[in-house]
VOTOR-990776 format. One record per atom (N, C-alpha, C): residue in one letter; atom name; x, y negated, z; chain. Coordinates in pm, 1 decimal. Last residue first. Example, Ala and Ser with C-alpha at 12.3 -4.5 7.8 and 13.67 -1.06 7.14 Angstrom:
% VOTOR-990776
+---+----+----------+----------+----------+---+
: r :  a :        u :        v :        w : c :
+---+----+----------+----------+----------+---+
: s :  N :   1285.0 :    225.0 :    708.0 : A :
: s : CA :   1367.0 :    106.0 :    714.0 : A :
: s :  C :   1290.0 :     -3.0 :    787.0 : A :
: a :  N :   1319.0 :    569.0 :    780.0 : A :
: a : CA :   1230.0 :    450.0 :    780.0 : A :
: a :  C :   1320.0 :    330.0 :    780.0 : A :
+---+----+----------+----------+----------+---+
END
This chain:
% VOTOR-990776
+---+----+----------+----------+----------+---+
: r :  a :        u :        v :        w : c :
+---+----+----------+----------+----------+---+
: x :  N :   -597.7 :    -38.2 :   -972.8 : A :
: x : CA :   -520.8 :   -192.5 :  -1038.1 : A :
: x :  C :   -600.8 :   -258.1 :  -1132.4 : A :
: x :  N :   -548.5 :     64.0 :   -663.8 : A :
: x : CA :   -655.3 :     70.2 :   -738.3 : A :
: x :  C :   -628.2 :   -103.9 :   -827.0 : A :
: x :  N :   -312.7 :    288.2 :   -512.2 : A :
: x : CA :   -297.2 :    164.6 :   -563.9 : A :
: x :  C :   -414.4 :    167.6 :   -681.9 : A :
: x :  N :   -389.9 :    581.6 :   -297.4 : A :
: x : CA :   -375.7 :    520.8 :   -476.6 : A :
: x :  C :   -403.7 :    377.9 :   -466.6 : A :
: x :  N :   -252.8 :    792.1 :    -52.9 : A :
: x : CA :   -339.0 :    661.8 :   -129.0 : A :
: x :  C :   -302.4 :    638.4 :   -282.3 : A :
: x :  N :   -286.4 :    974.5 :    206.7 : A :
: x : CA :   -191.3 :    983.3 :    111.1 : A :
: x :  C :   -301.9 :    863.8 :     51.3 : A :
: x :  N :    -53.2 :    901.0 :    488.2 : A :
: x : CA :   -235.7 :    915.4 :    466.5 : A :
: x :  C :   -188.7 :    920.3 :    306.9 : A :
: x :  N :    169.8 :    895.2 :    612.4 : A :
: x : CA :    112.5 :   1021.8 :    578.9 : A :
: x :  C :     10.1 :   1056.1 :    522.7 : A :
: x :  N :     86.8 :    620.5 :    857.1 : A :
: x : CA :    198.0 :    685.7 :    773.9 : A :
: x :  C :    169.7 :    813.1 :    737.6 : A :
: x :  N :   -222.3 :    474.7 :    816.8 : A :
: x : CA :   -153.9 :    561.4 :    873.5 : A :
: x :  C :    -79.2 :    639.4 :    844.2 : A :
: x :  N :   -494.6 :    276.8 :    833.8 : A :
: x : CA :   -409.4 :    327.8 :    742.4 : A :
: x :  C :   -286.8 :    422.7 :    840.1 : A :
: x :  N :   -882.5 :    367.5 :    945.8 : A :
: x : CA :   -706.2 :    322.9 :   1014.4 : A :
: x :  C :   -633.1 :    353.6 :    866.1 : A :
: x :  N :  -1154.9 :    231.5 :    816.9 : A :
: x : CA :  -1093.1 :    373.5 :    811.5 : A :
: x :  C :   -917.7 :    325.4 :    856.3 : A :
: x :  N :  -1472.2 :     54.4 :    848.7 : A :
: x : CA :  -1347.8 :    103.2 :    813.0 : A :
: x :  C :  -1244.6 :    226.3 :    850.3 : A :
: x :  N :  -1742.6 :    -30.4 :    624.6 : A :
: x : CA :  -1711.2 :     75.8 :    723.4 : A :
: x :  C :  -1521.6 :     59.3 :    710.1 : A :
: x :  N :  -1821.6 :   -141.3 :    450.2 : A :
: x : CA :  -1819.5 :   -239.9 :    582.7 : A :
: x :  C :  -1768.2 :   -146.6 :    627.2 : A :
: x :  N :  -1941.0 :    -62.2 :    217.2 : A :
: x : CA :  -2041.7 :   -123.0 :    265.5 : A :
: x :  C :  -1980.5 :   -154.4 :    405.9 : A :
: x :  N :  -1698.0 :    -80.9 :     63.4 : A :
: x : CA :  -1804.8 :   -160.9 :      3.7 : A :
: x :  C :  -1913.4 :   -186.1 :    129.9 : A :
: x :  N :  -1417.2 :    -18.7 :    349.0 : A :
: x : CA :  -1466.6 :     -1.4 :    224.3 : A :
: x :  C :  -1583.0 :   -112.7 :    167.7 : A :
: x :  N :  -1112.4 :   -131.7 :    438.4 : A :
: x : CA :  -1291.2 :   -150.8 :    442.5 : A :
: x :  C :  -1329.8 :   -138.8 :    323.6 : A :
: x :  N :   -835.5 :     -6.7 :    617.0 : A :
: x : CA :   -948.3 :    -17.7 :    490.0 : A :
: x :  C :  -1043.3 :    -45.9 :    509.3 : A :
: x :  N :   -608.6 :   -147.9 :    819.3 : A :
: x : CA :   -716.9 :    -48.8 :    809.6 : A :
: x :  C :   -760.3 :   -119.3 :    640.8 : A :
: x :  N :   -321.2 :   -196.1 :   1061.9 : A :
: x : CA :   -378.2 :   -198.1 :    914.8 : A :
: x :  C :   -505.9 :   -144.0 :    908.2 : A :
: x :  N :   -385.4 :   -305.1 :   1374.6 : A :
: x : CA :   -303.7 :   -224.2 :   1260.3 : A :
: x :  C :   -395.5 :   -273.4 :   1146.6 : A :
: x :  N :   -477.8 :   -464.1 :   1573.6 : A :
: x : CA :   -497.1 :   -297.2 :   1605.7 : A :
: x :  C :   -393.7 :   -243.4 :   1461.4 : A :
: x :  N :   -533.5 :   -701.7 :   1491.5 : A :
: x : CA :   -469.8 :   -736.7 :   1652.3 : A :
: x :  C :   -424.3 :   -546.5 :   1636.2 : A :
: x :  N :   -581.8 :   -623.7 :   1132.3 : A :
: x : CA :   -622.8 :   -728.7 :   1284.9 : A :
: x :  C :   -525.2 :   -659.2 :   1387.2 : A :
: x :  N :   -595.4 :   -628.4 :    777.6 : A :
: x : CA :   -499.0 :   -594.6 :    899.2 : A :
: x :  C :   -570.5 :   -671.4 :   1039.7 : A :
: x :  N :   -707.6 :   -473.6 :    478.9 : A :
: x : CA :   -699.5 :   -533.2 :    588.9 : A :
: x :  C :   -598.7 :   -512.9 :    674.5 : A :
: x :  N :   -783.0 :   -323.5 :    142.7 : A :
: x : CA :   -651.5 :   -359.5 :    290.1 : A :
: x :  C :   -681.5 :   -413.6 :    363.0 : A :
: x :  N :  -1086.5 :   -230.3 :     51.3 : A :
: x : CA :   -960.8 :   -327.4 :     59.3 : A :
: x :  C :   -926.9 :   -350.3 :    185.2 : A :
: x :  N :  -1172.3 :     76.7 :   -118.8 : A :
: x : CA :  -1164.6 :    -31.2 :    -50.8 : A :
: x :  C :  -1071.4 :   -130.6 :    -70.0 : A :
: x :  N :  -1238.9 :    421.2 :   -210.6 : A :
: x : CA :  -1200.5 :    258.8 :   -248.3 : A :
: x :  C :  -1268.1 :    199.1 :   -153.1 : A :
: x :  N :  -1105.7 :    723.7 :   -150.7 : A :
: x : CA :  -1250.3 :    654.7 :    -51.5 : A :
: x :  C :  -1231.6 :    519.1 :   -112.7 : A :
: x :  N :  -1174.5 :   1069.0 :   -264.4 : A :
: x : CA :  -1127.6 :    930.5 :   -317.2 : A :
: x :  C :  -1199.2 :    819.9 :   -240.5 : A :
: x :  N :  -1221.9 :   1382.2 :   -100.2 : A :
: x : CA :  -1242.0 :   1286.9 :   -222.9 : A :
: x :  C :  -1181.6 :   1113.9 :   -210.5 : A :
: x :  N :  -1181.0 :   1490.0 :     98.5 : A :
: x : CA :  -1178.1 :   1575.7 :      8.3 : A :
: x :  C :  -1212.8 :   1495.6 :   -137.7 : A :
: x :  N :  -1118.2 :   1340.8 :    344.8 : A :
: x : CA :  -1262.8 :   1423.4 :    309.7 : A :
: x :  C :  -1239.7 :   1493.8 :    206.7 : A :
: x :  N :   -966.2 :   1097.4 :    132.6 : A :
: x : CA :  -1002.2 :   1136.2 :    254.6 : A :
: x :  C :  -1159.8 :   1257.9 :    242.1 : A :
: x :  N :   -752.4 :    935.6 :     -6.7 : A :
: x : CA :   -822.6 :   1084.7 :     17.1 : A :
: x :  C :   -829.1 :   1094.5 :     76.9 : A :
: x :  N :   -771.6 :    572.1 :    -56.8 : A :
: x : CA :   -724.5 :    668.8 :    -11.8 : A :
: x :  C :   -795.0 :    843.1 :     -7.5 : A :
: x :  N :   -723.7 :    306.7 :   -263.5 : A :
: x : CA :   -822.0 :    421.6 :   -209.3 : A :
: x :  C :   -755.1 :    555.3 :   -136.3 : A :
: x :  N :   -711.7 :    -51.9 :   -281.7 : A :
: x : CA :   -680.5 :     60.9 :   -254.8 : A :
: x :  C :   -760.7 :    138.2 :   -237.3 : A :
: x :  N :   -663.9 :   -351.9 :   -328.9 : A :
: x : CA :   -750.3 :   -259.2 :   -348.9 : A :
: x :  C :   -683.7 :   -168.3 :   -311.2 : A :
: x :  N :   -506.9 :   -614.4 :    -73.3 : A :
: x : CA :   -544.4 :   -493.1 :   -187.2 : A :
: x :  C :   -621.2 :   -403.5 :   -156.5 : A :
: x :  N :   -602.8 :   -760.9 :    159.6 : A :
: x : CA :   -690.1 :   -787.3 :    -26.1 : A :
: x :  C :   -641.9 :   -712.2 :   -118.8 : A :
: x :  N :   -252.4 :   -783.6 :    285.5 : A :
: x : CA :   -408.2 :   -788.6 :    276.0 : A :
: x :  C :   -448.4 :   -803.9 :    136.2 : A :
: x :  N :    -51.7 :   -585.3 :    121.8 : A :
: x : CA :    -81.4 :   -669.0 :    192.3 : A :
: x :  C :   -168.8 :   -690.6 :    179.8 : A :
: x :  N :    257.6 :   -283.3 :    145.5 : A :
: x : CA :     54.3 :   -336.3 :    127.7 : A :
: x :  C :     46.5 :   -465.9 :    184.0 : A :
: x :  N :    533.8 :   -375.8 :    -37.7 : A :
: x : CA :    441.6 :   -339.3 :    105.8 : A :
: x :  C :    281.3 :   -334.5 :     32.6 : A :
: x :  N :    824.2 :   -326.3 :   -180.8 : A :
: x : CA :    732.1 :   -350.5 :   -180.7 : A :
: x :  C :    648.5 :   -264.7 :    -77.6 : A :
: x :  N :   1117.7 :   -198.4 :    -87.0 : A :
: x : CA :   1095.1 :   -349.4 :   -150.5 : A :
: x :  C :    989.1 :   -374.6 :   -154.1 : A :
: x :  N :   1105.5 :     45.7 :     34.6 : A :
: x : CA :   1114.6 :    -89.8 :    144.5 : A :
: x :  C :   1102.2 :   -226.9 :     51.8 : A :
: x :  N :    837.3 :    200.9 :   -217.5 : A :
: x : CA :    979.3 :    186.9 :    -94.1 : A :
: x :  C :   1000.9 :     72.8 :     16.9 : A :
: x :  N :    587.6 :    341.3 :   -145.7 : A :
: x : CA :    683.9 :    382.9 :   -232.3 : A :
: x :  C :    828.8 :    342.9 :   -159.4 : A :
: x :  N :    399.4 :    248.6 :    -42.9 : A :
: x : CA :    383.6 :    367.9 :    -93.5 : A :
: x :  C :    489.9 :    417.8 :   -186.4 : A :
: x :  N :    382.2 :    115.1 :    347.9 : A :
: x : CA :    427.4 :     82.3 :    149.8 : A :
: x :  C :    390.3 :    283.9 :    103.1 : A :
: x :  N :    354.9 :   -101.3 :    565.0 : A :
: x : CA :    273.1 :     -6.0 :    499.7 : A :
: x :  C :    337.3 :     13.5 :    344.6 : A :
: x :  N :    588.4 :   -271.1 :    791.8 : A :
: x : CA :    484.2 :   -260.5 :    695.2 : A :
: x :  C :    439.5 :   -122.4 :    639.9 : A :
: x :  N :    810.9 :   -257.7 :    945.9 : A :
: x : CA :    722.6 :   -257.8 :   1037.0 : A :
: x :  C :    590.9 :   -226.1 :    933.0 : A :
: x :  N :   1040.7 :   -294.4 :    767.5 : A :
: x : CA :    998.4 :   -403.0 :    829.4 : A :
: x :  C :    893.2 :   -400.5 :    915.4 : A :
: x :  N :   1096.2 :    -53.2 :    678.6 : A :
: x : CA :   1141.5 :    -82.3 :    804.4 : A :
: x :  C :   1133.5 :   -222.9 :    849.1 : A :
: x :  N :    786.9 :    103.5 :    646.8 : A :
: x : CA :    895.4 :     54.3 :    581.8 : A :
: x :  C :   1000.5 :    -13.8 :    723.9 : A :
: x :  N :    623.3 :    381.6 :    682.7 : A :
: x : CA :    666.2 :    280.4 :    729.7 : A :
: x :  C :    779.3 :    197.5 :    664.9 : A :
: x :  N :    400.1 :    539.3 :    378.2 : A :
: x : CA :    519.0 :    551.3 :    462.5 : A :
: x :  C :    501.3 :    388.3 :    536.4 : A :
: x :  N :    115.3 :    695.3 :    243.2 : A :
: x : CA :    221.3 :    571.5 :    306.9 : A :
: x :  C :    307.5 :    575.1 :    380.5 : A :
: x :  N :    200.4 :    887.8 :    -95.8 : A :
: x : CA :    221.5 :    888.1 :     75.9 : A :
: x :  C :    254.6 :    787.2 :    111.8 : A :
: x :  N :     53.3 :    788.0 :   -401.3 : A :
: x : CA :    189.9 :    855.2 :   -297.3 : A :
: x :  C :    115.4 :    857.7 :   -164.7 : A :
: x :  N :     48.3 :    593.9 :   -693.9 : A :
: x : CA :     11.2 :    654.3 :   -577.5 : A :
: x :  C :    140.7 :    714.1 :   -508.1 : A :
: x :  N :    185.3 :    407.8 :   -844.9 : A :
: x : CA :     82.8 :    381.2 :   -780.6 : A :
: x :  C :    -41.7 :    455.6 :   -698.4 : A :
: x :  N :    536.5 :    352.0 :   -854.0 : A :
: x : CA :    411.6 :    495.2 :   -847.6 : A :
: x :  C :    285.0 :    435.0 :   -742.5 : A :
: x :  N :    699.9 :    121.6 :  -1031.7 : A :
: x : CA :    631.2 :    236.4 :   -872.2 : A :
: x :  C :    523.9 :    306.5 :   -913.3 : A :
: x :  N :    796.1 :     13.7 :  -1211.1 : A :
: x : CA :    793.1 :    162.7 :  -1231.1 : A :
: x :  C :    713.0 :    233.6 :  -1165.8 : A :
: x :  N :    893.8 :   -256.5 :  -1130.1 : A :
: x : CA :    762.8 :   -224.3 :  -1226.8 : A :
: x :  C :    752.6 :    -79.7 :  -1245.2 : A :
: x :  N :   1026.3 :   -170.1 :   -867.0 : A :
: x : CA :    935.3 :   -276.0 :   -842.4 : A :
: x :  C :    781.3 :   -243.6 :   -974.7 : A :
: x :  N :   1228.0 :    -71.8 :   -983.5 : A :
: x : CA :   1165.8 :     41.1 :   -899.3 : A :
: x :  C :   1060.6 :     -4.3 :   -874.0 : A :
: x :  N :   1340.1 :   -285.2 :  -1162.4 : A :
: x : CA :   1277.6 :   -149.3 :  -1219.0 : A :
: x :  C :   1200.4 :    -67.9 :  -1106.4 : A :
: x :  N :   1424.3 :   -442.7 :   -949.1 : A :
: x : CA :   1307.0 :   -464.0 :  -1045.9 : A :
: x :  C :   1236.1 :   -325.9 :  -1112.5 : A :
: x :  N :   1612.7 :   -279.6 :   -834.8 : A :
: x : CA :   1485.4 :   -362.0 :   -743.8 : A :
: x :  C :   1351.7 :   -353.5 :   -839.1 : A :
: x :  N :   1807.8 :   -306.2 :  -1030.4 : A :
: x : CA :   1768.0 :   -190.8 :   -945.4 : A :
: x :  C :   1630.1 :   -207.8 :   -906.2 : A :
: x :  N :   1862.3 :   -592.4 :  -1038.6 : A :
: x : CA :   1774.3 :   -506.6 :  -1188.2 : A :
: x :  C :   1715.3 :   -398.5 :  -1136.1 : A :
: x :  N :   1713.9 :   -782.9 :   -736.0 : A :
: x : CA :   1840.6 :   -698.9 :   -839.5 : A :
: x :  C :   1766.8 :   -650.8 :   -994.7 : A :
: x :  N :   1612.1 :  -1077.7 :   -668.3 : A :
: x : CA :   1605.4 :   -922.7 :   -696.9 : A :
: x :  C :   1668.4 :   -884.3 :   -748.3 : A :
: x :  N :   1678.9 :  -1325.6 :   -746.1 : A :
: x : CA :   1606.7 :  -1332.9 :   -557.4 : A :
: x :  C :   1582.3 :  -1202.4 :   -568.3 : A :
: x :  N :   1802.6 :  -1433.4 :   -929.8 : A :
: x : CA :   1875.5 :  -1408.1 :   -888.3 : A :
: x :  C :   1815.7 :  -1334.7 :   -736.8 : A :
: x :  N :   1692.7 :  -1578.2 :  -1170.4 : A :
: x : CA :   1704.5 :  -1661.6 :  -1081.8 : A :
: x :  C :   1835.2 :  -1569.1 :   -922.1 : A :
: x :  N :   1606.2 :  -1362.2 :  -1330.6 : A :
: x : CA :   1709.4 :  -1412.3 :  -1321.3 : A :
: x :  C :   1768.0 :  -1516.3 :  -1270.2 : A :
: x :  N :   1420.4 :  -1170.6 :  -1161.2 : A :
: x : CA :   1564.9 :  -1125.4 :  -1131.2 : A :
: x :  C :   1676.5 :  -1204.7 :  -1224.3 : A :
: x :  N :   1233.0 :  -1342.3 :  -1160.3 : A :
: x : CA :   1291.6 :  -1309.0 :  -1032.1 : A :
: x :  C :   1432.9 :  -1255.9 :  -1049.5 : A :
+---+----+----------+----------+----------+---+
END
């Protein structure tokens, strides 16, 4: 990518460095990210968020209402700027 030219070096490094946890923030494309505006959540990631006082795994989704998590047995949970999460790799 970055020698074709479609990312900077800047980009890249912040791209393989990110912090696979954090706070979701809005990006200003309207998306879910945990780090910056170059990279988003998109459907079918794993993820887990704290919730309750412990670690909830699932996977990303999105419908007609926003983003959400579904966890293993079906239940889901809204994503929501501030929710804090871990990238599950």
């Amino acid at each position: 990518m970055v020698a074709t030219g479609e990312i900077s070096d800047y980009e890249f490094n912040k791209l393989a460095n990110g912090a696979p946890e954090g706070i979701l923030k809005i990006t200003r494309f309207g998306a879910l990210t945990l780090c910056d505006d170059v990279s988003c959540l998109l459907k079918n990631h794993k993820l887990a968020i704290f919730f309750n006082g412990s670690w909830l795994p699932g996977i990303v989704d999105k419908d007609e209402y926003g983003w959400y998590l579904k966890d293993v047995k079906g239940n889901t949970t809204g994503l929501r700027p501030g929710t804090m999460a871990r990238l599950i790799l």
